[in-house]
C-alpha atoms as one frame of an Amber mdcrd trajectory, in Angstrom:
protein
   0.000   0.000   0.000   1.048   3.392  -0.903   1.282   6.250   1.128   0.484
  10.229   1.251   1.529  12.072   4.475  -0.412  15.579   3.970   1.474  18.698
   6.103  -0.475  21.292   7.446   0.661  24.750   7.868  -1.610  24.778  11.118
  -1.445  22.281  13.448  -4.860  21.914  14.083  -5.608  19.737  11.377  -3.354
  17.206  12.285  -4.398  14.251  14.269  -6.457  13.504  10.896  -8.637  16.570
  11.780  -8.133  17.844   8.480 -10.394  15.058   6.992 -13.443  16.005   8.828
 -16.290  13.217   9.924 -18.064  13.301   6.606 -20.784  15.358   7.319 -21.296
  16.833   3.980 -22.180  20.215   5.545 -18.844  20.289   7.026 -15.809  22.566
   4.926 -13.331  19.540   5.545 -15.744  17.270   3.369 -13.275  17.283   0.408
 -10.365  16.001   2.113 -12.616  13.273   3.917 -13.684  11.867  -0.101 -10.062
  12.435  -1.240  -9.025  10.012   1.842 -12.258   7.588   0.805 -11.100   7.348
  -2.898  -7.471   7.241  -2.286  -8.706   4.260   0.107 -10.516   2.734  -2.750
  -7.347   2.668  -4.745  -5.276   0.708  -1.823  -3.567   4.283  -0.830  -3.313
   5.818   2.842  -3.085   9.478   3.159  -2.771  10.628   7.008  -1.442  13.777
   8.229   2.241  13.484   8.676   2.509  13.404  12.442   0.382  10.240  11.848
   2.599   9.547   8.580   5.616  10.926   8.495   6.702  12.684   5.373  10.305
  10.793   5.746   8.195   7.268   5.787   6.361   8.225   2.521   5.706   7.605
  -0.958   4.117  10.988  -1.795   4.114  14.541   0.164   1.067  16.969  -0.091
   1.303  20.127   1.582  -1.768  22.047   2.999  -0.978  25.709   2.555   3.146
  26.519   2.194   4.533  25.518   5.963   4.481  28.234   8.297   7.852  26.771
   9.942  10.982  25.487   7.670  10.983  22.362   5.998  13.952  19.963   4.928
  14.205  21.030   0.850  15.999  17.665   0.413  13.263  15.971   1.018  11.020
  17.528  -1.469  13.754  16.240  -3.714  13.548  12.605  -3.175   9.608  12.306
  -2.850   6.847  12.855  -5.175   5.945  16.382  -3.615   2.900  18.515  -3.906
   1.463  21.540  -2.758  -1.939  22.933  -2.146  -2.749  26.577  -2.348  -6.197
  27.762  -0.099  -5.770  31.150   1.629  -4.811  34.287  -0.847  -1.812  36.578
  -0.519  -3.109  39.296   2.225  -3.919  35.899   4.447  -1.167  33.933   3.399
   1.722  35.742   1.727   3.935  32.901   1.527   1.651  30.650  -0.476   2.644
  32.859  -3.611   6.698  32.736  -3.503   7.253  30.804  -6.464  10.834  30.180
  -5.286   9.399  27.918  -3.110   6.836  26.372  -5.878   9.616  25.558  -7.722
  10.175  22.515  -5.258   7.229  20.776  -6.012   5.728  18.479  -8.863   2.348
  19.928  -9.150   0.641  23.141  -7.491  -2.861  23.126  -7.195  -4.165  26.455
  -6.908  -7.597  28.410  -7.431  -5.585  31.368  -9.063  -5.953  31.427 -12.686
  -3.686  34.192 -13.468  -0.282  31.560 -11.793  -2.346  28.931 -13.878  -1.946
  30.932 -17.411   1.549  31.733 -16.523   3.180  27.913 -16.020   0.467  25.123
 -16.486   2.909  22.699 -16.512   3.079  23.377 -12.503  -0.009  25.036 -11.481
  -3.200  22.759 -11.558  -6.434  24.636 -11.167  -8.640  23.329  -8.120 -11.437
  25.584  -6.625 -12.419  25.742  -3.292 -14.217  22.473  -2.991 -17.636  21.313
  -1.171 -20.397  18.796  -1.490 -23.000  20.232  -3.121 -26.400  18.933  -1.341
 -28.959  21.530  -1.022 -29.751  22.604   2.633 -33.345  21.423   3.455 -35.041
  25.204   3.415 -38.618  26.733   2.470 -39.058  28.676  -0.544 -37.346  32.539
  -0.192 -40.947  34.204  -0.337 -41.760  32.655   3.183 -38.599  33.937   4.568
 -39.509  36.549   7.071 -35.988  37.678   7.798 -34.427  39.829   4.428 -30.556
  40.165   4.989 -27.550  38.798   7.306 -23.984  38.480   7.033 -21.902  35.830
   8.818 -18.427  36.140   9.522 -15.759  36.533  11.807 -14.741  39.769  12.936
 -10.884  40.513  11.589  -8.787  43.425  10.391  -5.469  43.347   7.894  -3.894
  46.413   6.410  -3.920  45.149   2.896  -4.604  46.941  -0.535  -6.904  44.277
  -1.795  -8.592  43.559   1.815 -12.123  43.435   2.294 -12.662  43.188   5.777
 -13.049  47.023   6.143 -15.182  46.917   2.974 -17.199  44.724   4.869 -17.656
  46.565   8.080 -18.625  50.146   5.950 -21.732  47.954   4.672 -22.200  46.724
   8.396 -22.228  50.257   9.218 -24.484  51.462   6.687 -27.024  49.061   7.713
 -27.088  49.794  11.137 -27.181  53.205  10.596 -29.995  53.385   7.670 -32.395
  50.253   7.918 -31.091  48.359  11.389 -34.290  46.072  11.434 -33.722  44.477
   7.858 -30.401  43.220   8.839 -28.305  40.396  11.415 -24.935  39.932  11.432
 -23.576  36.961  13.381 -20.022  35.833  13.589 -16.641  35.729  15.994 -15.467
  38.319  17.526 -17.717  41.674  16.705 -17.961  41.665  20.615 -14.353  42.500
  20.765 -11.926  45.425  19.520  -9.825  43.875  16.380  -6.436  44.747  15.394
  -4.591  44.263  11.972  -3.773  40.428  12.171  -0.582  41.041   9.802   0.969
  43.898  12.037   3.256  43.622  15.726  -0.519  44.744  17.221  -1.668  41.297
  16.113  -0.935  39.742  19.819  -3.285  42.433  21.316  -6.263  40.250  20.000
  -6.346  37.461  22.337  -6.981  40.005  25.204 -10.481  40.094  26.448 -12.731
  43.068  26.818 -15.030  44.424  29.227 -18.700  43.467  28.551 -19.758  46.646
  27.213 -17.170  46.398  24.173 -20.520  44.584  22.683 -22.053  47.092  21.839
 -19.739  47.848  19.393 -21.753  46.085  16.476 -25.308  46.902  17.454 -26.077
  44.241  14.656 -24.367  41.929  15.910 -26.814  38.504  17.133 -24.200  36.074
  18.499 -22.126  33.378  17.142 -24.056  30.495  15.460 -23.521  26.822  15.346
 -24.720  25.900  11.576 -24.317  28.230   8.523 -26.656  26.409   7.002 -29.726
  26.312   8.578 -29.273  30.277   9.586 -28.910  31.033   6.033 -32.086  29.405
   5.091 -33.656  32.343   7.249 -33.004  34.636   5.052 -33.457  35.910   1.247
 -30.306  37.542   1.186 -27.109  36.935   2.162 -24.056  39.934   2.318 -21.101
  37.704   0.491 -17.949  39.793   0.476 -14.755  37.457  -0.035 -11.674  38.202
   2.041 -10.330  40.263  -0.427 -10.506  41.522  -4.139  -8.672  41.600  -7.592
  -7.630  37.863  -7.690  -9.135  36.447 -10.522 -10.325  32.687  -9.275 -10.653
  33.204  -5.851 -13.662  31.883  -5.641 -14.343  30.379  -2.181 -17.271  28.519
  -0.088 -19.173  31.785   0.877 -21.505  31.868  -2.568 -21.949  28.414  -2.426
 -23.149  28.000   0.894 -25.593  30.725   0.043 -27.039  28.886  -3.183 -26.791
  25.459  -1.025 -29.064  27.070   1.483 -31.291  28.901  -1.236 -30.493  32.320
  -0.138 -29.283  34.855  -2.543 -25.849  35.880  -1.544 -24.695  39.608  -2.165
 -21.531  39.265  -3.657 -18.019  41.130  -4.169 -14.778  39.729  -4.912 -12.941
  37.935  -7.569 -13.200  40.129 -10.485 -13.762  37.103 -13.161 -16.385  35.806
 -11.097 -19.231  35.305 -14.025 -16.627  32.860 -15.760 -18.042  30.347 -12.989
 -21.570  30.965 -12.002 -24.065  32.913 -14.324 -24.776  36.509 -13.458 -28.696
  35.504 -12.886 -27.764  33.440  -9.893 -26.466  36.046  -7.889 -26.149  40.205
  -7.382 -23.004  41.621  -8.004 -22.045  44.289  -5.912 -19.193  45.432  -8.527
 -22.628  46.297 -10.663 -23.320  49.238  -8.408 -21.978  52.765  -7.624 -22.495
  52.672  -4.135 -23.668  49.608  -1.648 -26.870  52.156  -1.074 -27.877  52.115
  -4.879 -27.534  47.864  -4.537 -29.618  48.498  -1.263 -32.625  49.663  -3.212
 -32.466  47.766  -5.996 -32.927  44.927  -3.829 -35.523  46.339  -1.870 -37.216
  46.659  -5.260 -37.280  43.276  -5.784 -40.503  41.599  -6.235 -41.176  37.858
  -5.268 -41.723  36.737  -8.445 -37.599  38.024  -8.840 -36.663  36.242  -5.866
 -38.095  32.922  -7.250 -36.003  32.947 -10.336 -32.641  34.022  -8.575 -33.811
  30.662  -5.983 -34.550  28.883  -8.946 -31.355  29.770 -10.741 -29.061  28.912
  -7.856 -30.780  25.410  -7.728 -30.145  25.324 -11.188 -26.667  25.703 -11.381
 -25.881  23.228  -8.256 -27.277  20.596 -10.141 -25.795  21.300 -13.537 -22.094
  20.291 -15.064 -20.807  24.569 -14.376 -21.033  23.571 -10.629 -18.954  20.353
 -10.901 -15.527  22.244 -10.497 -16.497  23.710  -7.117 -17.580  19.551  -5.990
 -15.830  17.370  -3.413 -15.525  14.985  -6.870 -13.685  17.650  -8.523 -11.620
  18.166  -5.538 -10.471  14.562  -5.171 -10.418  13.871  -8.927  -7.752  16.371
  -9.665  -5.762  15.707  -7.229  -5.282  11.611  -7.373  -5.034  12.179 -11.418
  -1.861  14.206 -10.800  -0.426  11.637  -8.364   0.641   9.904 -10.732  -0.164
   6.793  -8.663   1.251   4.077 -10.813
């Protein structure tokens, strides 16, 4: 039996966390199917203080290492490395010195993609597709929410302050049309990629909560919140990287709830323009505001109606668990 030892840039994941407990409404579905087909093939993949990378037949790196790894070993095993997190998260995911070192990079970012695809190996951000049980968007009482966490970088193409403005905006100009739920809005945040990062694991008086007056608590499934509402505020992490593409509009569509989007800039070479609104479409998040206040139900059926659509067609497959699992074991080069 072959072996894969997978290294992850954050500990967490090891102890085979990384592969979930197949709950296809989990995010770490993907790697749980890529362990059940590798299985089905008579290949183990564990994390590597389970499997060792040194005891290995093939290495595949979650994320570039946050710590320093032997080089020479990347030289006498089949090495690979997977690319998640974008450049104001994760700035040392994109030094291609350190690419270099591996057989295959799979990566959502099409512009590395069109520059060497002899090394870079397009793979989205993955997910199983199964729609989230949920009544039809014109019983939905509740009209907009945003879930997130609560975090601040100092970043060109950052959209965490984006993010708050519309918080802001909402609170301050129609407070009972919208939630927001999410880590830490109870707390004051400091830039994560600054020497201020430390301050935020101190804890704040109670009255720091009022800080987001929005703000209804953490919540324990994405899900079944999001099938609550008809529309969901779906700002990525940050902007201007074409392909970066990740779980936010899909859990929207999964849960039937039509996600308010802003990010990658080639975004409608994935999902059609009907399934979603784009906030790039608008002057100002106020002119989106009443255009979807305009919105009859009739309008809301066919967005529901088109997100359904495109979960179940071929134009989804690249964002599946399949896809996920497919691309990487065919670049293996298992035999």
């Amino acid at each position: 039996m072959k072996k894969i030892s997978i290294v992850n840039s954050d500990p967490f994941f090891d102890k085979n966390k990384v592969f979930g407990n197949g709950d296809k409404f989990n995010m770490m579905y993907p790697f749980f199917h890529l362990k059940q087909a590798l299985k089905n093939l008579d290949v183990e993949i564990n994390t590597s203080d389970i499997t060792p990378a040194s005891q290995s037949d093939f290495i595949l790196f979650n994320e570039v290492p946050k710590k320093s790894f032997d080089l020479d070993l990347l030289k006498e095993k089949k090495s690979f490395l997977l690319i998640l997190e974008c450049e104001i998260i994760r700035p040392e995911n994109f030094d291609k010195n350190y690419h270099k070192h591996f057989k295959r990079v799979f990566t959502w970012d099409d512009n590395l993609i069109k520059d060497d695809p002899s090394l870079y190996v397009k793979s989205n951000f993955a997910q199983s597709l199964v729609h989230f049980p949920s009544k039809s968007i014109e019983k939905r009482k509740n009209f907009l929410c945003c879930i997130s966490s609560n975090k601040k970088i100092i970043h060109k193409n950052e959209l965490y302050s984006k993010r708050l403005e519309i918080i802001k905006w909402l609170e301050e100009n129609d407070p009972e049309s919208f939630d927001l739920y999410g880590h830490g809005w109870g707390d004051i945040k400091f830039p994560s990629n600054t020497i201020l990062r430390p301050l935020n694991v101190l804890k704040y008086l109670p009255e720091i909560r009022t800080l987001r007056s929005s703000w209804k608590g953490v919540i324990t499934n994405k899900f079944e919140k999001l099938s609550e509402y008809k529309f969901n505020l779906c700002l990525e992490n940050a902007k201007g990287y074409d392909g970066y593409i990740t779980e936010k509009i899909i859990d929207s569509f999964r849960s039937g709830c039509i996600p308010i989007y802003y990010g990658a800039p080639n975004i409608d070479s994935y999902i059609p323009r009907d399934c979603f609104i784009n906030l790039s479409d608008y002057e100002s998040f106020s002119s989106c505001y009443d255009h979807l206040k305009s919105l009859s139900n009739n309008d809301l059926l066919c967005y529901q109606k088109n997100m359904k659509n495109f979960l179940n067609s071929e134009d989804s497959f690249s964002f599946s668990h399949n896809s996920f699992s497919e691309t990487i074991i065919s670049n293996l080069e298992l035999n």
